[in-house]
C-alpha positions as CSV (number, residue, x, y, z in Angstrom):
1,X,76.4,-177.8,131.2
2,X,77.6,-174.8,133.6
3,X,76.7,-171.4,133.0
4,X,80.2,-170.5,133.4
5,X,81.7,-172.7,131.1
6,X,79.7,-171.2,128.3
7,X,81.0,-167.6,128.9
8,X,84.1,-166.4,126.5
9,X,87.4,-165.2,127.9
10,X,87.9,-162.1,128.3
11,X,91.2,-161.5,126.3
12,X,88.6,-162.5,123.6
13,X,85.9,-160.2,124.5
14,X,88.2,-157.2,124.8
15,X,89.6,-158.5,121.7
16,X,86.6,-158.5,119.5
17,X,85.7,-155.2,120.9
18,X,88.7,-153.4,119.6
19,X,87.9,-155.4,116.4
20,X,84.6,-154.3,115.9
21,X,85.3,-150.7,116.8
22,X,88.0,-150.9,114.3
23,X,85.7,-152.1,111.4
24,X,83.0,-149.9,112.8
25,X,85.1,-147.2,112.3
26,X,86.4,-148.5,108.4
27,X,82.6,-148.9,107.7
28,X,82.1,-145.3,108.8
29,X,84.4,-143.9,106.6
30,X,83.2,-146.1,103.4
31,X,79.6,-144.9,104.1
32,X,81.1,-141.4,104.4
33,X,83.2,-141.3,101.3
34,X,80.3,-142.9,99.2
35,X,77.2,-141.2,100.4
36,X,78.7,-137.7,100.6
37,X,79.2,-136.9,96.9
38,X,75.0,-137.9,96.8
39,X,74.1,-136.2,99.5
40,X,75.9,-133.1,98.2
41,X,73.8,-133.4,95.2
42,X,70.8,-133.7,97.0
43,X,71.0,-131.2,99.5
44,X,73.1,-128.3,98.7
45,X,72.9,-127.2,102.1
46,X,75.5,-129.4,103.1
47,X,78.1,-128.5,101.2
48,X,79.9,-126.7,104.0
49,X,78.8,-129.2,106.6
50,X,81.4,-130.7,109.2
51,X,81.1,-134.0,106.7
52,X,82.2,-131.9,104.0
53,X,85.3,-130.2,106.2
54,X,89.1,-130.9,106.9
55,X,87.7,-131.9,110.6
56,X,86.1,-134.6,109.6
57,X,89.1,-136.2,108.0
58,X,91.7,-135.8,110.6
59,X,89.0,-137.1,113.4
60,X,88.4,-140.0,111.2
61,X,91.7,-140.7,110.9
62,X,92.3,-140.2,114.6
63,X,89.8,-143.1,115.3
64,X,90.6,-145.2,112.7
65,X,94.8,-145.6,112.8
66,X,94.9,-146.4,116.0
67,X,91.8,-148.2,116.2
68,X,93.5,-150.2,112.9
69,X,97.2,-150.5,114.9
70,X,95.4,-151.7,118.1
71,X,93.4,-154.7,116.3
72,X,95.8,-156.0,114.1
73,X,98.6,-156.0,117.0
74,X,96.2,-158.2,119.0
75,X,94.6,-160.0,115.8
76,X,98.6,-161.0,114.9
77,X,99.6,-162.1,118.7
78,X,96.7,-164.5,118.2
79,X,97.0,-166.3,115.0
80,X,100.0,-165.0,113.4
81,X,99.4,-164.5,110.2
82,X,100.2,-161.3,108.5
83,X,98.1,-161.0,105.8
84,X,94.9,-158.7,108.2
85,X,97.8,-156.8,109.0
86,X,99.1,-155.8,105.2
87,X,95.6,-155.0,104.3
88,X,95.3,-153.1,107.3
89,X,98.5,-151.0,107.2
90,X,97.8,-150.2,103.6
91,X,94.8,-149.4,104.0
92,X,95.9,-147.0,106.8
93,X,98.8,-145.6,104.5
94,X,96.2,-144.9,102.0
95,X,93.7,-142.7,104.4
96,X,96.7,-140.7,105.8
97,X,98.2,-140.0,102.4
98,X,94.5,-138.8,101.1
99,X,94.7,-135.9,104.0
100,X,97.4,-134.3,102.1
101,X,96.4,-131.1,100.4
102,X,98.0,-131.6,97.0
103,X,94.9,-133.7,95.8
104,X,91.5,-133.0,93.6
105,X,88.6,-133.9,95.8
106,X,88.0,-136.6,93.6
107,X,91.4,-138.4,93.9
108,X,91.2,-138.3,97.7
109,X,88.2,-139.7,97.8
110,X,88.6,-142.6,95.5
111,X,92.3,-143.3,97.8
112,X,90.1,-142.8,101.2
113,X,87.5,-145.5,99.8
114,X,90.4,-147.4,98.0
115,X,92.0,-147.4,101.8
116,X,88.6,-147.8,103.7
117,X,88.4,-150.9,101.8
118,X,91.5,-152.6,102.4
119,X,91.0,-151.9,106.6
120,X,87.8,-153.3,106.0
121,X,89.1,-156.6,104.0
122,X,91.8,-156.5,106.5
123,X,89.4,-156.9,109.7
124,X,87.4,-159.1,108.4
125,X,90.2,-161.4,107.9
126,X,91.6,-160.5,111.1
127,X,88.2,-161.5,112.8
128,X,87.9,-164.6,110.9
129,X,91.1,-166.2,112.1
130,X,91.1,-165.1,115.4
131,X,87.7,-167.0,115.6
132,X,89.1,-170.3,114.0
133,X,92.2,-170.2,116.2
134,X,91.6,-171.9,119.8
């Protein structure tokens, strides 16, 4: 068999690029929001780290909307089915509305890993059936 032949397209390659740096970027905020409150406890230290700080939040979300917007577009062009996409815009929804000020630490932090979890259910989806669709 050719070489060439065995090589993916490269709508597919860019596609699963975007994809991973989308659920890269989901993943990165679940670590975040679930190791944080331990490393706090273990190393005082950090407790006015850039991990700890406003910054943090609105660069995260800067990666991960559009990031989210970008890989669902292309996921839903592919296979059409909108399910990746629901996950993914709540989950979205849910990580913006956490970077409001009215909430306890605690609350946005359970909606931010509430929300990192649906992107992440979302991609995976989303990955899944772009791979079973031709």
């Amino acid at each position: 068999m050719c070489a060439l032949s065995l090589r993916r397209p490269r709508r597919q390659t860019t596609t699963d690029f975007v994809e991973g740096t989308a659920v890269s970027a989901s993943l990165l905020c679940l670590v975040h929001c679930t190791a944080l409150p331990f490393l706090l406890l273990a190393l005082p230290a950090l407790a006015g780290a850039f991990f700890k700080s406003e910054a943090f939040h609105f660069a995260a979300a800067a990666l991960v909307v559009p990031a989210a917007v970008l890989a669902f577009l292309l996921g839903y062009r592919r296979h059409r089915a909108l399910m990746p996409a629901l996950l993914g815009a709540a989950g979205v929804v849910s990580i913006v509305l956490a970077l409001f000020p009215d909430w306890s630490a605690v609350t946005a932090s359970a909606i931010t890993l509430a929300g990192s979890l649906l992107l992440i259910s979302g991609h995976l989806i989303n990955w899944r059936l772009r791979r079973t669709v031709a």
